[in-house]
N, C-alpha and C positions, 0 to 999 in steps of 0.2 A: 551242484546241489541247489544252488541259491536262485539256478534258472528255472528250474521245473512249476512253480507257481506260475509265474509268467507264462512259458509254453500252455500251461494247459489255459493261463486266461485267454491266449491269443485265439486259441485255437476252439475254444467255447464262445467269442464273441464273431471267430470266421464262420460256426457252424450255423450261430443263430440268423447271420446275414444270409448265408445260402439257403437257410429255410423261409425267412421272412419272401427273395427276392423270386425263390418259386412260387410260393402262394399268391404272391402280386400276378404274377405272371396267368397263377389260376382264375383268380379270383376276378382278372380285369376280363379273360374270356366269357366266363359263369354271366360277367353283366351284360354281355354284349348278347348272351347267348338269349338271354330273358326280351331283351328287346327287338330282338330277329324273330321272336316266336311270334309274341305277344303284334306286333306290327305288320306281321304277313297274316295272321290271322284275322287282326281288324279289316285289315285290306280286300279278306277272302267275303267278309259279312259276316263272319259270328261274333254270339252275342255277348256281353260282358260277365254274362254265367258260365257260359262256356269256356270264353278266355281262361277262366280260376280252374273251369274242370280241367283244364292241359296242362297246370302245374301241379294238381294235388298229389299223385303218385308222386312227383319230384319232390313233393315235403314227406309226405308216407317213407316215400326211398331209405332218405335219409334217417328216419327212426332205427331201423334194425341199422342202416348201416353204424352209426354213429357207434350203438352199443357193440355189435359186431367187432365195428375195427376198433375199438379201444381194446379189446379183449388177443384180437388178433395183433396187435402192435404191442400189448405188454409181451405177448409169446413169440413173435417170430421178428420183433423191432422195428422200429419207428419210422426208419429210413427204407424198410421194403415196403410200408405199406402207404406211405407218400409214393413210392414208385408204382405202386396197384392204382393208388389212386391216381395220377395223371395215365395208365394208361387207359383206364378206363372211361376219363373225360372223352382223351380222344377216339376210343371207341364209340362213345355215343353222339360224340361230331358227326363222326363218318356214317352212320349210321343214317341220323336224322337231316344230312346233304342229300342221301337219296331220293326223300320225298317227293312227290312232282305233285303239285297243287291240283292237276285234273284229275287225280286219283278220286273216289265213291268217298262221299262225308264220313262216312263211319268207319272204311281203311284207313283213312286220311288223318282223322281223331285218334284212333286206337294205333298207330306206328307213330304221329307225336309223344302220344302222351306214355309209351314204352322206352322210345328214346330218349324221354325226358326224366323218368323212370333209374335209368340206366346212368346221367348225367348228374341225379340227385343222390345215390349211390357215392358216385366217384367224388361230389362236394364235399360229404360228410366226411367217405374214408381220409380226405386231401388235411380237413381242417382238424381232425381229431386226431389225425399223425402228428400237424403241423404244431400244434396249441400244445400237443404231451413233450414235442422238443425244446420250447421256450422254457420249463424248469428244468429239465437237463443240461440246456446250453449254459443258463445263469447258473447253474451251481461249478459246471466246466471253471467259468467264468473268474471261478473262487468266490461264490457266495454274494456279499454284500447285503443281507438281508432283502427286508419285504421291498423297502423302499427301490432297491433295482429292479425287481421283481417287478413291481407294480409299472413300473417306468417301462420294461421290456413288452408286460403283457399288454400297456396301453397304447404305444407305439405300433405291436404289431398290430392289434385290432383294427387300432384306428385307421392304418393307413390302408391295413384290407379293405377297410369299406369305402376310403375316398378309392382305392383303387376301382371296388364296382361299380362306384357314380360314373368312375370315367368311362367304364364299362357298357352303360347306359347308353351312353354320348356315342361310345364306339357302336354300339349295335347299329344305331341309326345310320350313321354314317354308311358302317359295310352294306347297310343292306339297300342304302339308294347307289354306291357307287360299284358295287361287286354282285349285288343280288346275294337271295339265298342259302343255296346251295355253294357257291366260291366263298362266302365269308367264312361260312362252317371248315372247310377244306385249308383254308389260309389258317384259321384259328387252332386247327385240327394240326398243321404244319410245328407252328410255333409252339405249341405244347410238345413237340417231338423234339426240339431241341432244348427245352427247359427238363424233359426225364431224361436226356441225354448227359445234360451239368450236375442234374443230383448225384444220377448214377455213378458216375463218375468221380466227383469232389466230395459229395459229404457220406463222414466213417458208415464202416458195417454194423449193421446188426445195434439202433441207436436204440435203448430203453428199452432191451430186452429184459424180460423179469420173468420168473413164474406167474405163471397166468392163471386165472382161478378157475378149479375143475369142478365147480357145481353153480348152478343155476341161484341157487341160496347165496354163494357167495362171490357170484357173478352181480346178484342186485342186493348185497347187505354192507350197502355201504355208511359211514359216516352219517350221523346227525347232521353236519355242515353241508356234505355233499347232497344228502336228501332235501334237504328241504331247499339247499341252491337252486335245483333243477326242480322243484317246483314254483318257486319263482320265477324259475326262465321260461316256464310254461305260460306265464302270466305276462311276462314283462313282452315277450315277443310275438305272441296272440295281439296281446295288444297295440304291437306295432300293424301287423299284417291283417286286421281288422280293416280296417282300415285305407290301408295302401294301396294291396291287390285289386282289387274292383271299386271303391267308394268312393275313392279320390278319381280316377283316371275318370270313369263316369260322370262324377260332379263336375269336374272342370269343362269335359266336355260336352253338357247340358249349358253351361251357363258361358259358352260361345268357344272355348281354348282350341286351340288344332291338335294334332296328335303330337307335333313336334313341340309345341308348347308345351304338352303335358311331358313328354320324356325329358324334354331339359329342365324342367323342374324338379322332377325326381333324381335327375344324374345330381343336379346342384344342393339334393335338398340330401344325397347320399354321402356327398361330399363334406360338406358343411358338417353333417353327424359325422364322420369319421375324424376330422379334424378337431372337432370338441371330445371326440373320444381316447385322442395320441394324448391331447394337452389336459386329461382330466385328473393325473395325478397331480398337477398344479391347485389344485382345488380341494383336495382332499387330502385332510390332515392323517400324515402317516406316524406309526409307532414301531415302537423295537421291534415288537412278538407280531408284528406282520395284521394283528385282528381288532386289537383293544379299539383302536381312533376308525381301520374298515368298516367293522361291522356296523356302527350307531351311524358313520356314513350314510350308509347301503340303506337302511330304514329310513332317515331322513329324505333322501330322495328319491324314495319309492314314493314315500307319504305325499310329495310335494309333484312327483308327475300326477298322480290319481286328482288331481285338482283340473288339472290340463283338457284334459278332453272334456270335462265336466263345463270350464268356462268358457269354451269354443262351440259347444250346444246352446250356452245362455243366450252368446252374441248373436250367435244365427237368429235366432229365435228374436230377436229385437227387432228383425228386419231393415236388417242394413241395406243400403243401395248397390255396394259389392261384395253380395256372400263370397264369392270365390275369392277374394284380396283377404276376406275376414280368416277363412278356412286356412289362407294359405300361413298368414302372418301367425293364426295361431297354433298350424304345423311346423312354424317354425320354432316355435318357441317350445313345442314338443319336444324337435328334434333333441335340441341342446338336453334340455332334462332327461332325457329318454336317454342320449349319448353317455352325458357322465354314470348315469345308472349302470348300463352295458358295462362300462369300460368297468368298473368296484367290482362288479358281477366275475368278469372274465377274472380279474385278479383274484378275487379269493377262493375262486375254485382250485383251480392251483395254487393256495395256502391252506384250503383243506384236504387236496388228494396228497394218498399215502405216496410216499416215496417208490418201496416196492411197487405200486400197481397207479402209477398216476396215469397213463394211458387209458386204462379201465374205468379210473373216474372220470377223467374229461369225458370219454366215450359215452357213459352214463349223462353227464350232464348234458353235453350236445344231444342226445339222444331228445331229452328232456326240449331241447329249443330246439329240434325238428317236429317233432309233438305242437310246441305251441304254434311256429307256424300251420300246420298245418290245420292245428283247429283254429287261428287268424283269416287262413286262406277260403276254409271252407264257409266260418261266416262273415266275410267280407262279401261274395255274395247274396246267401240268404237272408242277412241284415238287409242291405243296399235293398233288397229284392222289397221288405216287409215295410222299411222307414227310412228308406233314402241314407244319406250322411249322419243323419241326427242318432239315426239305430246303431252306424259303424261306429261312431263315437261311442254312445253310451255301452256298446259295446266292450268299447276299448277300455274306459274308467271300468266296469265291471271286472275285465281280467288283469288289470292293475291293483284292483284292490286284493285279490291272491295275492299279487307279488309283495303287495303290503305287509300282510298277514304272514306271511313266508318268512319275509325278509328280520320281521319283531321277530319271529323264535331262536335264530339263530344265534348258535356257540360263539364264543370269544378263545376257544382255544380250540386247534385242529385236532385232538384226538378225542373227543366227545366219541362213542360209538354208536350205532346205529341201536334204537331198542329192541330190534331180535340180536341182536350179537351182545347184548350186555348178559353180564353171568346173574 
């Protein structure tokens, strides 16, 4: 009798490493995947507007999917649709290794940016399986309150995304030593043996729930939940304002090679994943998981919205190296922007219901597919109209949402949403 606690912590803290150790495994392809695009495409001659058009679908992808598979992962569970999603990655590998660069601009555009489509899809399903199992495994786990919570959601995040930095790094690599069409095929390979571990090792049928049979209460979720995910619409806009075209452009206007610009972004991807593992060190936690969260979460929201604001001043003073100014003050982005993410990831998962936390996540990711993709879209149209200075102001403009977002939020998870109050 006195084992069963144990067993089920053992085996809540094996399920949460087999999920963590697939999404590295996802997440470090997904980087590599972005920099094989993005680098054979500058190579072919298109232009830095176009580059952002052959990701958009890929952020678009993921809006249904995101809502989709939270919906489909409360009903048919968690662990098949982490298995939909890596087969699907490696479908859209296989797929987009076809391509043969002498192919007509417009075949050649339109089977990228379908395969990328398809790739942006399997992200979403991959990470909105993966993020609904991290409060399953921790309650396996035997609970511990928020403070584990916050510790397990910050960990994984964080190291998700130094994984994509490395991801970056790896793109480049495969595609000066393999080409690419073999790096796709290789990447496509190892993802076959990562659904082969899941399938395999981690239980059936994880967070399956009654799933909701109407469109009302497919999106009537939570006060906490709604207005998270309108922050995340802000907080992550405002990242890919920015990133996707403004930076790679501006660096490479004011002399950077192509190789400079991706080891920057793998290093500057890294660096935010790692202040995002160690950001529960930072932030004062409480019993009930929200009380010391939430007045967080406002604080440094309020306190990036400054960020981009004083990286426009400096430019503007005419420095002798805008590019060292831009960079030094995307770094100090990073970090703020990082511990933001990381409060963010935690309390959505202290305001999804237990029955249907697959559906919440779903819904929220949905929400920061959304924001990239209106990041993505104007990161070029900005760049296009005011250079950097527009991506920026930009950026402060969809951070001040996540401001305003972030002040209304509840201090207690069951607040309900206002069509669902009686």
């Amino acid at each position: 009798m006195t084992s069963a606690p144990s067993t089920s912590s053992g085996a809540g803290l094996r399920n949460y490493v087999i999920v963590t150790a697939a999404y590295w495994a996802f997440t470090l392809t997904d980087g590599a995947l972005r920099m094989l695009v993005l680098f054979t495409f500058f190579k072919l001659g298109y232009s830095p507007f176009t580059l952002a058009f052959l990701f958009l679908l890929y952020e678009a992808a993921g809006i249904l999917a995101n809502m989709i598979g939270g919906w489909l992962a409360s009903k048919f569970g968690i662990k098949r649709m982490l298995i939909v999603g890596l087969t699907t990655q490696i479908a859209g590998f296989l797929i987009l290794s076809a391509m043969q660069p002498g192919w007509p601009s417009a075949l050649l555009v339109t089977w990228v940016v379908m395969a990328q489509g398809i790739c942006g899809i399997a992200k979403d399903l991959t990470k909105t399986a993966s993020k609904s199992a991290i409060k399953l495994t921790e309650a396996e786990a035997g609970g511990g309150g928020g403070g584990r919570l916050f510790r397990w959601v910050a960990w994984f995040t964080g190291s998700k995304n130094a994984m994509k930095g490395f991801g970056f790094f790896l793109g480049g690599v495969l595609l000066e030593t393999a080409g690419f069409s073999l790096a796709l095929r290789l990447m496509a390979g190892v993802l076959f043996v990562i659904l082969a571990g899941v399938a395999l090792s981690l239980p059936a049928l994880r967070g399956r729930s009654k799933a909701g049979r109407s469109a009302r209460e497919l999106f009537g979720k939570s006060r906490g939940v709604n207005l998270l995910a309108l922050g995340r619409i802000g907080l992550f806009g405002a990242r890919d304002v920015w990133f996707v075209v403004g930076l790679p452009v501006f660096l490479y206007a004011e002399g950077w090679t192509f190789p400079m610009v991706g080891a920057f972004m793998a290093l500057w991807t890294i660096g935010y994943g790692a202040v995002q593992a160690g950001a529960p060190a930072v932030v004062r936690r409480s019993a009930d998981g929200l009380s010391s969260e939430v007045p967080a979460a406002r604080l440094w929201s309020l306190l990036l919205v400054g960020v981009p604001i004083a990286i426009v001043a400096l430019l503007a003073s005419g420095p002798s190296r805008p590019d060292l100014v831009l960079v030094a003050g995307l770094c100090v982005f990073g970090v703020v922007f990082a511990v933001n993410s990381s409060i963010h990831s935690y309390l959505i998962l202290a305001y999804a219901g237990s029955e249907k936390a697959a559906e919440d996540v779903g819904f929220y990711y949905a929400a920061n597919a959304l924001g990239r993709f209106i990041g993505t879209l104007l990161s070029g149209l900005l760049f296009r109209i005011g250079g950097i200075d527009a991506c920026l102001l930009g950026s402060a403009a969809m951070l001040a949402v996540c401001w305003f977002a972030t002040r209304a939020l509840p201090k207690t998870a069951d607040d309900p949403a206002p069509a669902a109050r009686g």
